[in-house]
N, C-alpha and C positions, 0 to 999 in steps of 0.2 A: 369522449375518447380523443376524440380532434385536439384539445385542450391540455390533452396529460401528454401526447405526444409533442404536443410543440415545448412543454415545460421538459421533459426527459430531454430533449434536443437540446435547448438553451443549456442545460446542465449539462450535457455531455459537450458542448462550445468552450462553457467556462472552466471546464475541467481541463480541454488540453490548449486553450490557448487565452485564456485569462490568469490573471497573477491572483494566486490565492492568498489567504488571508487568516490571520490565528489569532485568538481571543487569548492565546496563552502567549506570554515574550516565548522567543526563539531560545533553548536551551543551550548554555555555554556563550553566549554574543559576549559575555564578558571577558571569555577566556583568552588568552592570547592568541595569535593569527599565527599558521605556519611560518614556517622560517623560507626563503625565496628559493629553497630546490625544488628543480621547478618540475624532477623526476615524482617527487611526493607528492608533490600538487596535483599531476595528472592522476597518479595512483588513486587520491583520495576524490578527484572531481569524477574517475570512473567508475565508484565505488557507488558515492552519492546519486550518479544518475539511475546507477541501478534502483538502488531506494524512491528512488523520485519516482521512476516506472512503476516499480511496486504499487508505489500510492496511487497510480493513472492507475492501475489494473483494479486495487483495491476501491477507488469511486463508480466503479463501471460494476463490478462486481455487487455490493450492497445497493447498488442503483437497479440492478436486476434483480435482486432478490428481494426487494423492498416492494417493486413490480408486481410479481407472481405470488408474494407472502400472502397465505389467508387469514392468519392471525392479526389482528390491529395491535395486539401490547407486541408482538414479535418483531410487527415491524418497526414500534417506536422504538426499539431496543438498537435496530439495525439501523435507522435514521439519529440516534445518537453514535453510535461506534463512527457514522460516516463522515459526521461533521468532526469529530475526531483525528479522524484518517486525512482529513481537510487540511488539521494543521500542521500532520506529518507532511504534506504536499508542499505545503507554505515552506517548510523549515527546509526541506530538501534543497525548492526548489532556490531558496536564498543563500544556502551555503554552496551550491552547482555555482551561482554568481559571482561569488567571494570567494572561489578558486579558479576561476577564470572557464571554468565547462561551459557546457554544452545541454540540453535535456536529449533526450532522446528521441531521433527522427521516427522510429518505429510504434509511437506511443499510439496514435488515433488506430494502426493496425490490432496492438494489446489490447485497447479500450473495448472495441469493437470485440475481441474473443472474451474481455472478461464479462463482459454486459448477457454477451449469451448463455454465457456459465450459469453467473446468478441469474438467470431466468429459468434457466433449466431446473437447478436446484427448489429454486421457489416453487414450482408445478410441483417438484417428489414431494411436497409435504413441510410442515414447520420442523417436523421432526429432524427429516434429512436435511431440510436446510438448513439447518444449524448444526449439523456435523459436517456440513461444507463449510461453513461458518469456523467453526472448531478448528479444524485442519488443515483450513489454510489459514490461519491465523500462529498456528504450531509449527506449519515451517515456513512462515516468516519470523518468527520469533527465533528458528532454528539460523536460520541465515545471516540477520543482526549478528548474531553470537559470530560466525565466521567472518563476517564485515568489521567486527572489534578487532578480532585479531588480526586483519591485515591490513586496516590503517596502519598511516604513519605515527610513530608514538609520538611524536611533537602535536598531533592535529588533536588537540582539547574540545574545539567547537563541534568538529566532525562529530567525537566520540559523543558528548555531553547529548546529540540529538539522537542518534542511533542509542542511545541508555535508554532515555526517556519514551522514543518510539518503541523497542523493545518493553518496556512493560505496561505500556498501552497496549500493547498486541496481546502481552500474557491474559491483560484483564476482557478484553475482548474473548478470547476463547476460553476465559473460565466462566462469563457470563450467557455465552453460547450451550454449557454444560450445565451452569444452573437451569436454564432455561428449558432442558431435554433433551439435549441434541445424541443425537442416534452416531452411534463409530462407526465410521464408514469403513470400508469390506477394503482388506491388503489390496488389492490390486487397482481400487481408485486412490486408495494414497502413492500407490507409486506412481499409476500416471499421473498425477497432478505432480507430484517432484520432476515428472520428467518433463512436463509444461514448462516449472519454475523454473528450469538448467536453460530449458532454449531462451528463458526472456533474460537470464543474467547473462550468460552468453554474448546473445547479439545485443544488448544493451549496453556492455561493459564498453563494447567497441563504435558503436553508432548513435 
């Protein structure tokens, strides 16, 4: 126990303050760079921190649920989606660079409520953790879509990795469904949107 806890910890270190890393090139690096307004630039650097937060929440998240999973194929499922979500981190956190941002101050507090989440989840069962799985996979994939349309049209880079993130999320919650995952009851999908409003919110700005 003493040993899983010191590796969760290492993990949860290199999640918010080591530079992650992606087996996949970064999508769009070819594309052209915004143009020097420098009102777009912030629009898009505060866009992508949210995303980057996303991804803090989403490592902390599969990192709990991976925790408390009973199933061993359940959880190789979740420890690939994670590595995954890893190089959503990566991509983020390299285009936040390349517009001159910021990540966000409030992330180790997000890590921290996402981690309990998915541990929570994990105890109700594989069933229900995978319809936590599912739906919050569904409105991040919901939010991407919102995040296209209010990029700057010039930012090709931005776009090209929020595409790609975007249907690694779809595939992630439609392999949450293969898998069994139970619909979780109206009124946890709406608090969990009302979660996701407070972390775009004060992420957008901090």
């Amino acid at each position: 126990m003493i040993d899983q806890a010191i590796i969760q910890f290492d993990r949860a270190l290199r999640t918010l303050f080591a530079p992650a890393a992606s087996a996949r090139p970064t999508p769009g690096a070819e594309a052209p760079d915004l143009t020097h307004d420098e009102g777009e630039r912030r629009t898009a650097a505060a866009l992508m921190r949210i995303n980057h937060c996303g991804e803090v929440c989403a490592q902390a998240l599969y990192q709990g649920q991976a925790i408390t999973c009973r199933s061993e194929s359940v959880k190789r499922e979740l420890e690939q989606a994670s590595r995954e979500e890893t190089e959503h981190l990566a991509w983020t956190e390299q285009r936040i660079a390349e517009l001159g941002g910021h990540k966000s101050l409030l992330n180790p507090i997000f890590y921290a409520g996402s981690l309990s989440l998915g541990m929570l989840a994990g105890r109700l069962g594989d069933r229900w953790n995978l319809g936590f799985l599912a739906e919050t996979e569904r409105q991040v994939e919901a939010h991407l879509s919102d995040h296209l349309e209010r990029l700057p049209e010039g930012d090709a880079r931005s776009r090209a990795i929020l595409e790609q993130m975007r249907e690694d999320e779809r595939e992630h919650a439609d392999m949450a469904v293969r898998l069994g995952a139970h619909d979780l009851p109206m009124p946890v999908k709406g608090l969990m949107r009302v979660m996701s409003r407070v972390m775009t919110a004060t992420s957008y700005r901090i």
